[in-house]
Structure formats: C-alpha cells, structure tokens
N, C-alpha and C positions, 0 to 999 in steps of 0.2 A: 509114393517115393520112399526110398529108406534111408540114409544116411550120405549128404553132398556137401566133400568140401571143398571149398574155397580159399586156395595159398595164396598169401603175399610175404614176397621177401625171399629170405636165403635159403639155400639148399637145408640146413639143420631145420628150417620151418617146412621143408616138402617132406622130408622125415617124418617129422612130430605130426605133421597130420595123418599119414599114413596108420602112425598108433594112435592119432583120436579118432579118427576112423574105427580102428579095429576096437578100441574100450567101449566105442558109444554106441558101436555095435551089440557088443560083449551084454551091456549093460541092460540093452532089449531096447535101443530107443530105435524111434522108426519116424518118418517123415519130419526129419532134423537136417538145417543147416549147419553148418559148422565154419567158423570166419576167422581163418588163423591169418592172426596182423602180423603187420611191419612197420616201426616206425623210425626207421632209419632217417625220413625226411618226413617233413610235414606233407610233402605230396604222397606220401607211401600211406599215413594217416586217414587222406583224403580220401584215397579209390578205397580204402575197408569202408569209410563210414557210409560212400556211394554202391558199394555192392552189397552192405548188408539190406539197404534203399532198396536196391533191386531185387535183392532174393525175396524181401515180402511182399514186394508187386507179384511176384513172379510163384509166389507160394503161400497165399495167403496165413493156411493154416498150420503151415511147417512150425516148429519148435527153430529159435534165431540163437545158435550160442556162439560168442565173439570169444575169441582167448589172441595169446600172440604177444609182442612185444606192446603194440599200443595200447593192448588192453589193460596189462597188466602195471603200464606208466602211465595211466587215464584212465581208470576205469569208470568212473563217475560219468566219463561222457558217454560211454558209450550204453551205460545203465538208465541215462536221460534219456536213450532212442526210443521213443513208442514201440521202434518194430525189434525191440530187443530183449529177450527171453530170459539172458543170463549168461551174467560174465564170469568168464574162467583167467584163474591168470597162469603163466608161462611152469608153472608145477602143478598147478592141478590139472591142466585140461589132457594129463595124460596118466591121470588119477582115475580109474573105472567107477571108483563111488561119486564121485560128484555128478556123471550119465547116471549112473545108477538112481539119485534121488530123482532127477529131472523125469527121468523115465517114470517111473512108478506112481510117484506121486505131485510131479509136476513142480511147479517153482514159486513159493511165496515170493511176496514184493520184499521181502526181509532176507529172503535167500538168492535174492538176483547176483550178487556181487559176491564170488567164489576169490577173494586176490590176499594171498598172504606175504607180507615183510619179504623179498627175493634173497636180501642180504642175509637173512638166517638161512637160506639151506647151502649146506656144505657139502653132501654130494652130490652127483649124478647119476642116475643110472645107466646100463648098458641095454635100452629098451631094445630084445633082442624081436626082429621082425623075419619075416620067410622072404619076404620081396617086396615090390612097391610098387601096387598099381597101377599098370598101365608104360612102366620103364624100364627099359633095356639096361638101363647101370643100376646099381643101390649103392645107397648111401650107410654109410656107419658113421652113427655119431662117435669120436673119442674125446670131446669135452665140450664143456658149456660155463656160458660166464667171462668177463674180462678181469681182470685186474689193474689195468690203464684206466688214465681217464682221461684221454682225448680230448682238449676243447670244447669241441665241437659235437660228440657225440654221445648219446642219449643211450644207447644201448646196455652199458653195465648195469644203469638203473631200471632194464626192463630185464636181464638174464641175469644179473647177479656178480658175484665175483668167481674170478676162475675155478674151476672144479674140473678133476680128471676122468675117466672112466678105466679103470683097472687093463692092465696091458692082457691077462688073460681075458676079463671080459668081451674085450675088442678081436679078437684072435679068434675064440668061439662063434662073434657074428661073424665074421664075414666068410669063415670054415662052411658055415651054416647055409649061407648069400651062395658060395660058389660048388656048395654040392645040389643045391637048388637051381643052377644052370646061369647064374649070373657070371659074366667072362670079366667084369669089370666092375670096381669097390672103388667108390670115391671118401675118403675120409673125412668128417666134416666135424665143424663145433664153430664157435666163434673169435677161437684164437688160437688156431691147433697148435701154433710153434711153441706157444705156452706149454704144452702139452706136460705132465707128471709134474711137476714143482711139489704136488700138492700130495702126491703116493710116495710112498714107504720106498726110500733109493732115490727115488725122484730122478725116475728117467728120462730122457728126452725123446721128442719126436722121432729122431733120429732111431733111437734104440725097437719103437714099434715099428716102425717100417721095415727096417731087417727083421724083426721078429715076424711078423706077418709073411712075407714074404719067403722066409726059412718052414715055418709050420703050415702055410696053403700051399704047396707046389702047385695044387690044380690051377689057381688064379691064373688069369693070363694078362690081366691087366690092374693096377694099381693108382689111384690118381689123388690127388690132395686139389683139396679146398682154397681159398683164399690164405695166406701163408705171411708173415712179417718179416720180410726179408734178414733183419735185425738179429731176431733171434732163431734163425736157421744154425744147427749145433755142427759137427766135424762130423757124426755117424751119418745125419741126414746127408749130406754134400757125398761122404764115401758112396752112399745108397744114390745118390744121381749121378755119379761118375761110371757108376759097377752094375746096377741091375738096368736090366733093359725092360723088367715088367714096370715099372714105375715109370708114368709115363711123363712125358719131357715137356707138358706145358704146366707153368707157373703162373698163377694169378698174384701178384702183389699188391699188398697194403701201401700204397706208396704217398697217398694222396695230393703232394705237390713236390716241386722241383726247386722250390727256393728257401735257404737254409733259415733264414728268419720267419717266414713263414710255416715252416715244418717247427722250430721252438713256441712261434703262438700258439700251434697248434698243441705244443706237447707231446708230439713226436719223439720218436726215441733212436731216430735217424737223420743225418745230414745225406743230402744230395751226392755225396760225392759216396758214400756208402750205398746206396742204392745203386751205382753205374759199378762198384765195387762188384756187388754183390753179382750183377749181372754177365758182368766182365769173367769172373769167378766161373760160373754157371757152364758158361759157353767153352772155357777151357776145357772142361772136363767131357761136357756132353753137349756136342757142336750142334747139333739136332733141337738145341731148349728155345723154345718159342715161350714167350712172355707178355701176360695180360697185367694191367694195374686199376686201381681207381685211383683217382683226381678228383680235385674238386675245386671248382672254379667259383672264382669271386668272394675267396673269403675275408673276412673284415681285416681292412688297412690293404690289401694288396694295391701293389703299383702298379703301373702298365709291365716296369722292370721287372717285377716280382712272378708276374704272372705271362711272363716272356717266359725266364726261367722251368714255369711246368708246362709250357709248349715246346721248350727246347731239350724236356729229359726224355720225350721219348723217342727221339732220335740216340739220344745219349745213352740212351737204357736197352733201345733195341725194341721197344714195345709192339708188340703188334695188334692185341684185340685190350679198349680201353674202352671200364667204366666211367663215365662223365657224372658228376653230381653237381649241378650248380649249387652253390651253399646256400642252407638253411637253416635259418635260426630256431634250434628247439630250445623253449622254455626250461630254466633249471641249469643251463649250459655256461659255460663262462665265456663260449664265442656268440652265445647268443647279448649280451654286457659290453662286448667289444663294438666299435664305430661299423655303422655296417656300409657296405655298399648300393648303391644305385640298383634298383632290381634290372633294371635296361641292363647297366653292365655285365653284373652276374650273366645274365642272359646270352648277352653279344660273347663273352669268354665261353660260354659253357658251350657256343656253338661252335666258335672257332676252336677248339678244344676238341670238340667231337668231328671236325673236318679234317683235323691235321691225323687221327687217328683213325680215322677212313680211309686216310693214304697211304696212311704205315702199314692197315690191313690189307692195302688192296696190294700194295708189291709184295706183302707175304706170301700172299694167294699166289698172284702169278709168278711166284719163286717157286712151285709146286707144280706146276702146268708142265706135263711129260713127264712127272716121277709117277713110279710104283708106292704106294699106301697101305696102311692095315686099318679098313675101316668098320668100327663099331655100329653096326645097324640100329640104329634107333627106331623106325617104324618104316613101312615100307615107302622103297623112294629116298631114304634119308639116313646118312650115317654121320658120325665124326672121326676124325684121323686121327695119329695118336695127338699128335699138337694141337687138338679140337677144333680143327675146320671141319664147317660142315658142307657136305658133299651128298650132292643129287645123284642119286645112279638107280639101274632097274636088275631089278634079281635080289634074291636073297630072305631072309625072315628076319623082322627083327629079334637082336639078342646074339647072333651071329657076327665074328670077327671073319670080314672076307681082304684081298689082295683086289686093289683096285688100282686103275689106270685114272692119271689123272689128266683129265681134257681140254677143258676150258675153265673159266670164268664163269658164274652168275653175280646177280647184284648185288651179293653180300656173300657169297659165299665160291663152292666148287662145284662140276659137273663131271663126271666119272665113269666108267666102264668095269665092271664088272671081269676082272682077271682069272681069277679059280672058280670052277663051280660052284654053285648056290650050298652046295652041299659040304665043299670043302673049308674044312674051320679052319684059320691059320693060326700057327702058335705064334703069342707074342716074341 
C-alpha cells in the first residue's frame, strides 16, 4: 500500500489531509496510515482512537501516524496506543520533515510525540494544492485558529488563536483550483468571519470575497464554510445581495436559541440577532437557504430553555441542522458547570434532530418542479446551489448541469437531467 488517510472532522481537516498526503508522500514514505482527528466531541475523540484500532488490524505492518485536533490536545494518549507509531500535532503534520525522519529512518520511542505549544504560531500558511482527491469542489483554506473561547469548546486549544492567510495568497489558490477545472471553491478555516483582523489593513471577509470573485472570472461558483452570523461585515452582505456566484447557502454558528444560555456559553449573540441576521439575508437574496449547529442539553438548560433552540428554527428559517448533544470536554468551563442527565441530553438532541428533519423535508419539497444548477459530485449524485443533494443519471462528475427537480428521497432529491451531459451551465 502507499500512503491512506483517514479524516475526521471539518472541511479545513479534509484539506490538511490532502497536504499530508501530498508531504508524506513527498517525503518517500510508503505503506503509511495517516489519522487526521477531531475533537470537537468526546465521541469525534472516540471513532479516531477506534479507527486507528482498525487500521492496524487491518495493516499490520503499515507505519500508524495520528495528528488532528485530538492529537495535538491529548497527545500522550494517543502516544500510550501500542498500535501508534507517531504523533503529529496540528503544524507539523503538514511539515514534510517530520514524514521525512519517519520515512528514512523510522521513529524512536523519544520521537513518537511530534506536538509543539499551538499558542506560539502566529501564522498560517496558504498551503497551495492542484485539487483534492477524489472531489468535485476544493476547498481553500483563508484562516486557522479562534480567538473566542466558547464554553464549551476545546477547539482554540487544539488550532491555536486566530491567524489569516494573506488575501493575495488566497486569490492565487483558488486562480490555481479553477484553471485546474474546479467549477466550485468552498472557503474554509475555523472562523472565517474572523477573517484579516490579524493582516496589514485588516480586511474583512467581506473584502476577499469581492476580491476573489473580481480576479477569477472563470469561477462559476463560490461558497463559504461555517460562518458566525455576528460578525458578517457590510462588504460580505453587499457580496450576497449582488453576486450570484456566491452561493446562497449559509451554515451558522448558532448553537442555541436561548439568550441565557448563549451568555453561559459565551456567545457573542443573542437570539433575536440571529433571526436578525436571517431576516436580513432573505431580504436581499430571497433564494438563502440556511443550515446551523445546536447543541442540546447543555448544563443548567430548562425544558424552557431548550424549547427556545427548538423554536429558532422555525424563527430562523433553518433548513439543514447540525445536532451535537453536549459534551463535556476536560479543560472547558462548561465541562465545571452542573451538567445534565445523559437520558436527557439524549431525548433533546433527538427531538432536536426531528424537528430539523421537518424543516428539511418541506425545504426539499419547496423544490419539487423547479429548474436547479446541480454540481456533480460523483456519478448519480449532485448538489444544488442551496446544497441539496440530488439523485439524477447523466453527466461527469466536476460538471455544473440544469436539472429538473422530481421527487423526494429520504434525505434528500431526485432529478432529470435538463441540458446535455455536455452542456456546462454558467453560474
């Protein structure tokens, strides 16, 4: 075998492994796992430490290297795994010397644990790639790092503090992504609204997306990551009202719907700024379909409380919803807080995910008899511009076709094929 990895977690993790791929490649290493983590939740924790389990059932003699956000806020455990070769943390593992020793000369028990301090690095780079593996969109990182500190979330201590990636350098990848035949650039980091605070002008999100979009004409499509409703700037909102390449679904940070609850959390929004924010959205671009994550059962919620983040997304208009039942990660100040019944967490996170199964499914069939412009993702399988995905026959993936929309499936659409296989449609 040569070089297999294994993502968990966020689109900026299906990225970075793409480039540790390409380094550990680079580096000359051969019959290598690679276990890029997530530790958003203790269960995201779990399925790494279970697949690294598997990949040396499954490969006895392969080389096992873990990097990723778990690793790099736990390294020690995963350094304890018998079946674990060597741990990278979230800057090196896309560091070509660190493959480099492992390859040549293998890994003492004194060099298992590659994990340096994340709060000292103060850049990022613009790790420029040709394409990704086996995917019909690419992704371009423009930042990494939080500067929040959420409650509840563990994250800034496995990425670091916010860091930008230069607006030219951003501009050259995805130049780069759509003379390579990519039709579609998703923008991604861990808190892109964050975006420039930290470069020279300290431009906003807003400002790269007209940039982008003014210097790639070819692009025919644009899409953004998980996004904090909060700090969406005036340029970004002009760029959704005005460009039609930019496409019109929003994923929001929103994680609940009750204003006390969003303060324990440390949130940097109230509830009624979030239906704001959406209300906003739809004036402009009556077409904006909106996702969010939630999370259910976090410590002290009332039944009242958690009425409230069942009742925003009616209020919000949501249609495709991340569910997290809460969990306590050690180190956390919501993990310190009274916690819940794990039954209840439970029972919410289900109800939560049922009411959000509704709101998807009358989205869908608000859709049933329109014309689409669907991105082929492999064949049999696209997504529209509002990211529903849609069964249809004909086409390659990588190809932006005009599709009829037909029915219902149980998650998703079923479609007809409008333009020839051949004919690409302009955004």
């Amino acid at each position: 075998m040569g070089v297999e990895v294994l993502t968990f977690g966020c689109r900026l993790n299906a990225l970075e492994s793409e480039i540790m791929r390409r380094e550990a490649e680079a580096a000359g290493m051969q019959d290598a796992v690679l276990v890029n983590t997530c530790a958003v939740t203790a269960e995201a924790t779990r399925q790494a430490r279970q697949a690294v389990r598997r990949a040396r059932k499954d490969n006895p003699s392969a080389r096992i290297v873990v990097s990723g956000c778990a690793a790099q806020i736990d390294p020690d455990m995963f350094a304890a795994m018998e079946e674990v070769d060597l741990v990278l943390g979230n800057s090196e593992k896309v560091d070509r010397r660190h493959y480099q020793t492992a390859a040549d000369f293998g890994v003492s028990e004194t060099e298992r644990v590659k994990v340096n301090d994340i709060m000292s690095v103060t850049e990022t780079a613009g790790h420029l790639v040709d394409g990704l593996k086996g995917r019909s969109r690419a992704f371009v990182q423009i930042q990494n790092g939080c500067d929040h500190r959420c409650t509840f979330c563990i994250i800034p201590y496995g990425r670091g503090n916010s860091r930008s990636v230069p607006m030219g350098n951003v501009v050259d990848q995805v130049r780069t992504l759509s003379e390579n035949g990519y039709r579609e650039v998703v923008l991604t980091g861990v808190d892109i609204t964050s975006y420039g605070a930290d470069l020279p002008g300290a431009p906003k999100l807003g400002t790269l997306v007209a940039r982008i979009l003014a210097l790639v004409p070819d692009l025919d499509r644009l899409r953004l990551s998980s996004i904090d409703s909060i700090e969406v700037d005036p340029d970004l909102m002009a760029a959704i009202a005005d460009e039609p390449r930019l496409m019109p679904h929003f994923h929001l940070s929103l994680q609940a719907g009750d204003d006390i609850i969003l303060k324990r959390m440390k949130r940097r929004h109230l509830r009624a700024d979030a239906v704001a924010f959406c209300d906003a959205v739809r004036a402009v671009r009556p077409d904006a379909v909106f996702g969010a994550d939630l999370i259910a059962g976090f410590p002290t919620e009332t039944d009242a409380m958690f009425e409230n983040t069942l009742s925003i997304v009616e209020a919000c208009g949501l249609s495709f919803l991340h569910v997290f039942p809460f969990s306590p990660r050690p180190g956390t100040p919501a993990a310190r807080m009274p916690q819940l019944d794990r039954h209840v967490v439970r029972d919410r996170a289900a109800r939560l995910r049922a009411v959000g199964e509704a709101a998807r499914d009358v989205y869908l069939d608000s859709l049933i008899g329109s014309q689409r412009t669907v991105l082929i993702e492999k064949p049999g399988f696209g997504r529209t511009e509002g990211f529903a995905g849609v069964r249809l026959e004909g086409g390659n993936p990588g190809q932006i076709v005009a599709v009829r929309i037909d029915a219902r499936t149980d998650t998703g659409l079923a479609g007809t094929l409008c333009a020839a296989a051949a004919e690409l449609v302009p955004a």
